[in-house]
N, C-alpha and C positions, 0 to 999 in steps of 0.2 A: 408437381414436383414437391417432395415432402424434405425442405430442409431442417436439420438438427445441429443445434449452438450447442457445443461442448464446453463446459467446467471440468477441471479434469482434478483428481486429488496430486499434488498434498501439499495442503497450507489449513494454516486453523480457521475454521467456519464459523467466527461471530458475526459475520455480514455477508449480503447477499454479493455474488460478482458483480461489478459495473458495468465493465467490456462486457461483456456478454449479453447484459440489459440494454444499454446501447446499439450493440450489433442487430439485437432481434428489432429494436427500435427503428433501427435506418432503415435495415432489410422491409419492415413491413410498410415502410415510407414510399417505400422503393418500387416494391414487386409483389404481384398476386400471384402468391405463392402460399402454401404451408410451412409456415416456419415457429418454431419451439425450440424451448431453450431449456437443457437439464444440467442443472448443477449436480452431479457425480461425487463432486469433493464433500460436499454438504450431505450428499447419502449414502458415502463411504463411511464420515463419520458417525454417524447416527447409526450406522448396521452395526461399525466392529465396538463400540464405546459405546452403545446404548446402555447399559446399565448408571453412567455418569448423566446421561438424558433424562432417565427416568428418578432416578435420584434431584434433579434441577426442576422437575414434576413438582415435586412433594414439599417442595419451598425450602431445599436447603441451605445456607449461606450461599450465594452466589458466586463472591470472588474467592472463597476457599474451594470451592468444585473447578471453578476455573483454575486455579492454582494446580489443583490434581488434575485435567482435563491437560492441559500444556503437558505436565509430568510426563502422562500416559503415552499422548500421544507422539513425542521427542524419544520415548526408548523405542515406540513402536516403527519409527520414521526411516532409523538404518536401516532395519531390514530390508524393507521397499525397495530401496536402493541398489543393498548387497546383493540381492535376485534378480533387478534388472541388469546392474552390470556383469555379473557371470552368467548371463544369459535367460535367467529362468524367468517364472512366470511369477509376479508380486503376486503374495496374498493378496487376494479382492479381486484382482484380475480378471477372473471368470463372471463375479457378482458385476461388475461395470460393463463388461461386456453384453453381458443378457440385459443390463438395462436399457444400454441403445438400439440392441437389435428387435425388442420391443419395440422400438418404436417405428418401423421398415424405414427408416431413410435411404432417401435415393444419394442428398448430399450432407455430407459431418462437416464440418465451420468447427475447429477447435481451438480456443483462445488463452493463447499460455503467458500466464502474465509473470509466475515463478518457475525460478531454475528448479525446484522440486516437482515440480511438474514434470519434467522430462521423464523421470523415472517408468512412471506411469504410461506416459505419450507413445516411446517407441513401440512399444508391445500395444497400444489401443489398436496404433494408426496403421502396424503390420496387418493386424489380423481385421480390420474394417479393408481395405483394399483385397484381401484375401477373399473375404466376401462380396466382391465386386461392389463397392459403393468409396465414390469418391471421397476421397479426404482435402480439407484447404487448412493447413494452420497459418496463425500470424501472433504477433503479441510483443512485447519488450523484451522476453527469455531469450536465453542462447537457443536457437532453432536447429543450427548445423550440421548437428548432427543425428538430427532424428526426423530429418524432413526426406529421407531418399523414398521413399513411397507415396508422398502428401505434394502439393499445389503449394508454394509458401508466396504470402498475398500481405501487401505493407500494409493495407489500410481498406478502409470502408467500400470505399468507390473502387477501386481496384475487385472486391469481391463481387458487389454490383454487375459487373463488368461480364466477371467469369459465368457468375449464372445465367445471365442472359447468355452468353453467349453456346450454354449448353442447356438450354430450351426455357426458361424462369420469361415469364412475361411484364414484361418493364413496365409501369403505369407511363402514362403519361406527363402527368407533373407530379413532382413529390407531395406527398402529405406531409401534416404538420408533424414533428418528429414527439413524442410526449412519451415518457419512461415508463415499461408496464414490469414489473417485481412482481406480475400474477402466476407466474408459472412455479414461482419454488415454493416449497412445501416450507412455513412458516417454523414448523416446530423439529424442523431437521439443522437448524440453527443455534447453534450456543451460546445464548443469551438471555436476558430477560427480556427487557423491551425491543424492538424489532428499529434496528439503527440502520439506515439507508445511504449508501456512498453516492456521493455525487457530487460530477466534475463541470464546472464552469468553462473549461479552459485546457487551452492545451501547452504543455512546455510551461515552461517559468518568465515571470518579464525581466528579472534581475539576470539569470543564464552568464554567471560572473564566476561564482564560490571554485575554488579552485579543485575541492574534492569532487564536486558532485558533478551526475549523470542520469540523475533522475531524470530532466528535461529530455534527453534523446539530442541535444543537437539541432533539437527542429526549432522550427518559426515559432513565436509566441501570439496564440490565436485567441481570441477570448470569443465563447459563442454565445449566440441570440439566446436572453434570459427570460424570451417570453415563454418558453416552453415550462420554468420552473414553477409556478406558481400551479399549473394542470397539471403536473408532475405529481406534487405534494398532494393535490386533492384528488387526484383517479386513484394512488394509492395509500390513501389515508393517512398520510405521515405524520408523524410527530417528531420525532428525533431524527438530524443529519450529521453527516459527518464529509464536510465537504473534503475532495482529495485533490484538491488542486495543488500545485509544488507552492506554491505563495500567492496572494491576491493585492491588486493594489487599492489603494484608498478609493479611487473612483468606483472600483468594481466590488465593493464592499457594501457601500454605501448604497450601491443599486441592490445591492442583494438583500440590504436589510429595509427598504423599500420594501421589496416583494414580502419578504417574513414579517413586518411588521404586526398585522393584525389574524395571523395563523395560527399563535400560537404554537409554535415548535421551537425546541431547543436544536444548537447548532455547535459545532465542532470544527475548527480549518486550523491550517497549519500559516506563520504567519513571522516575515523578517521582525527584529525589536525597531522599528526607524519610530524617532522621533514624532513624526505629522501623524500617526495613527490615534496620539492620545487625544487628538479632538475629536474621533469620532469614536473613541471607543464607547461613550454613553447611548449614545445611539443604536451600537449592534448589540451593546448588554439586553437594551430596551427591546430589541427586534428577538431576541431571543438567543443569545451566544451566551454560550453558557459554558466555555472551554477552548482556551487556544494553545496548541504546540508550538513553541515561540524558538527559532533558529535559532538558538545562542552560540552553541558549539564552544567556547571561552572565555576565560573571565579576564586574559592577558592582553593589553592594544594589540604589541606586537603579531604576535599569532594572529589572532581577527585580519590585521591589514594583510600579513602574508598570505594567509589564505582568500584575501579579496573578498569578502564579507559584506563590509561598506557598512558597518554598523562603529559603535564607541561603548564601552561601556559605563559610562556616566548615563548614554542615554538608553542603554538597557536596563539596567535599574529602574531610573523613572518612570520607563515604558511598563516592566512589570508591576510596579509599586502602583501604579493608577488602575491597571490590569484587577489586580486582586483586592483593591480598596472598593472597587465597582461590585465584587462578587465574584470575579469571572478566574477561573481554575487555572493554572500556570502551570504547564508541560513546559519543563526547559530540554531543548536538545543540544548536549554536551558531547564535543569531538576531543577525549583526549590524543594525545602522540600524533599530531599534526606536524606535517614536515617540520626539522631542524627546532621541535618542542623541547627545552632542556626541565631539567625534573623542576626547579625554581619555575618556572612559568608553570608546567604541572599545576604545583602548590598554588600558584596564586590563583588557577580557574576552583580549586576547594575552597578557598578563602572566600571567593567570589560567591558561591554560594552558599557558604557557613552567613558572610553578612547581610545575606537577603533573602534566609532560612522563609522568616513572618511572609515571601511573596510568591513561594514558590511548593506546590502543592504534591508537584510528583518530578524527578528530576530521570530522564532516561540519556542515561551514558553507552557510550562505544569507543571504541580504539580505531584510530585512523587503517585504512589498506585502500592502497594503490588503483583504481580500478580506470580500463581502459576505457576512452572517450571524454575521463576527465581533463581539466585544462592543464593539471599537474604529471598526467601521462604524454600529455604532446609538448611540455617544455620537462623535461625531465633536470636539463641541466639549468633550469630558473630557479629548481626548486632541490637541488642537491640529490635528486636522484641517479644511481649510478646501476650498472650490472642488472639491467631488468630485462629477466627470463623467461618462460614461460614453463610450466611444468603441466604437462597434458593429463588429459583426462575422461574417461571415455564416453558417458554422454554429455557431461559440462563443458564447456567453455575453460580455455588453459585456464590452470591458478598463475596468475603473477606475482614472480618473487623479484627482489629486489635489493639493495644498500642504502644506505644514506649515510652521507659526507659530514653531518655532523647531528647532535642532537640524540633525542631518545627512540630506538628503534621500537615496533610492533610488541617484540615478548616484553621489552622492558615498561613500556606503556600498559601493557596489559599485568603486569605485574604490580605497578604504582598503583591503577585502577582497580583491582583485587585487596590490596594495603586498603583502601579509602573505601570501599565500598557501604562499609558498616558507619559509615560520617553523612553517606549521601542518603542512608536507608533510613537515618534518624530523621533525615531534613521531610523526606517525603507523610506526605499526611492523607495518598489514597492508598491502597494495596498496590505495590509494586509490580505483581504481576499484569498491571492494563499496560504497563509500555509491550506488552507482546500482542494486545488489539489497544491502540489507543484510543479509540471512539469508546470503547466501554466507561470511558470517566463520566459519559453521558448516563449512565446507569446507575452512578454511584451514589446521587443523590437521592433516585427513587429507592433506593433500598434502605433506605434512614437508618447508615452505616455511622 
């Protein structure tokens, strides 16, 4: 049986998929079978924007090509779109198609991890069943409406399942699970140094914040870390950028264990709590070299309403030891958080106009409502009123909504436009890495 893992376009290709590395990983833990993984997204790119590839050849500034690279690729991106909802066929279309049937799969595994994906997906997954070879999608995306030809499968074992059950020969006991990034074409990538995602863990342990939905709702799992260390050295790593939703002290401290004497730089996203600043010397020492630090704002109020479980006295601190160590300070900033009035606004600016000296790249967004949040199932905790749904024909509804009091979405986003030129002073990498933030792992090497 010759199965095929799909990466499908469109999202920006500075790092290789994970899910999809993962997937082939289980799969071949799993079952003797053919199985291969082609990232699509990553050689969509490189076909229609090669001339910005071969320009990143010739040793151009890096984060000015990236800058242009984003440009390009964001006007080239409606159209995608506009073609697949009025029915036609996206540009690339035909190019992605002859690249899987290349390959004769009997089964496509395709893993949509963004809603731009979809675009692309209906029209893959139409025309691979057309051609008689089964399709299985799964991923975090809205599926719904692009699964009426496709197998739609939650997870790992689940997939496991299906093949076997349409002829894949099961091993007997799993093998050791170890990460293989050997299938993608290195220089179909847009970056310098070759930055590796990888996830420890599943869901979040905090699964509190009253916005988010990252976590999914599920169990918080943290998996066996013996794999990481054969991981780094089958595919020669040097640079990570771990994507876990947050990591605790314990699981840190194992991980900077294993990087200790690797040598590689590391990348993770991480709450500001207090108990972290006695080990930060330690993961500096292991090779962290960059954290995305949950701040969201510089107001009490705000932080407790949105359920945070942080203070800012000890964010400060936390940062301040942070970048005293060395270590590169991504603050992520929510402005217009429910019932935010313009005076708290201003005081999360203030917040970091007075801790400019700690804070390296500062990436902002504007609060919106999204379902499965804890602020969508108590709507009226949080002064949400009139929440509607406005359709959409391969996405998942847009949620509209009211609020009972405070700064609403345009008005947030209008304050955040005013101040933007205040936070673009405070930043000390190029701006454009909050759109791949592992790329701050780069910044260095390039002795910007």
């Amino acid at each position: 049986m010759k199965i095929l893992l799909l990466n499908l376009p469109v999202h920006t290709p500075t790092v290789m998929p994970y899910s999809l590395t993962m997937m082939k990983s289980v799969l071949k833990a799993s079952i003797n079978e053919d199985i291969s993984a082609l990232d699509l997204n990553a050689k969509y790119h490189h076909h229609f924007f090669n001339d910005l590839y071969k320009r990143l050849e010739e040793k151009e500034d890096y984060f000015s090509l990236l800058n242009e690279f984003m440009k390009k690729t964001r006007n080239h991106y409606p159209q995608i779109s506009k073609s697949a909802i009025t029915g036609e066929k996206p540009e690339g279309h035909d190019f992605l198609m002859n690249k899987i049937l290349e390959s004769k799969p009997d089964v496509v595994a395709i893993s949509i991890v963004y809603n731009s994906q979809a675009f692309f997906a209906k029209g893959i997954i139409d025309n691979l069943t057309k051609n008689g070879i089964k399709v299985v999608i799964g991923g975090p995306a809205y599926l719904e409406k692009i699964k009426t030809n496709a197998i739609k499968l939650d997870n790992y074992s689940q997939l496991i399942s299906y093949l076997v059950e349409n002829g894949a020969d099961e091993k007997k006991e799993m093998d050791e699970v170890i990460l293989d990034f050997n299938d993608y074409n290195k220089n179909h990538y847009f970056t310098k140094d070759i930055i590796y995602p990888i996830r420890t863990s599943s869901s979040c342990p905090y699964k509190k914040c009253a916005f988010c939905t990252h976590h999914g709702n599920i169990k918080y799992e943290e998996y066996d870390l013996s794999y990481l260390k054969k991981t780094i050295q089958k595919n020669n790593i040097k640079k990570i950028c771990f994507i876990d939703d947050d990591l605790t002290n314990p699981r840190l401290e194992k991980i900077s264990n294993i990087l200790m004497n690797l040598e590689v730089k590391w990348w993770c996203q991480l709450r500001p709590l207090p108990q972290i600043m006695k080990i930060l010397p330690k993961l500096k020492k292991s090779g962290l070299h960059s954290v995305a630090w949950g701040i969201e704002s510089g107001n009490q109020r705000i932080l407790d309403y949105m359920k945070k479980g942080t203070n800012t006295d000890d964010i400060k601190k936390v940062i301040t030891k942070s970048s005293e160590l060395g270590i590169k300070n991504t603050v992520y900033i929510m402005f217009g958080f429910l019932s935010e009035t313009e005076s708290e606004f201003i005081d999360t600016i203030k917040f970091l106009e007075e801790n400019s000296n700690y804070i390296d790249l500062i990436s902002p967004a504007v609060f919106g409502l999204q379902d499965g949040s804890p602020a969508y199932s108590s709507p009226n905790e949080y002064g949400i009123k009139n929440i509607h749904l406005e359709k959409r024909t391969l996405l998942g509804d847009k949620i509209e909504y009211d609020i009972s009091k405070g700064l609403d979405q345009k008005q947030a986003s209008k304050l955040k436009k005013k101040y933007n030129g205040t936070m673009y002073k405070i930043n000390k990498v190029p701006k454009i890495i909050n759109s791949c933030k592992e790329q701050i792992l780069n910044y260095d090497s390039l002795n910007i």
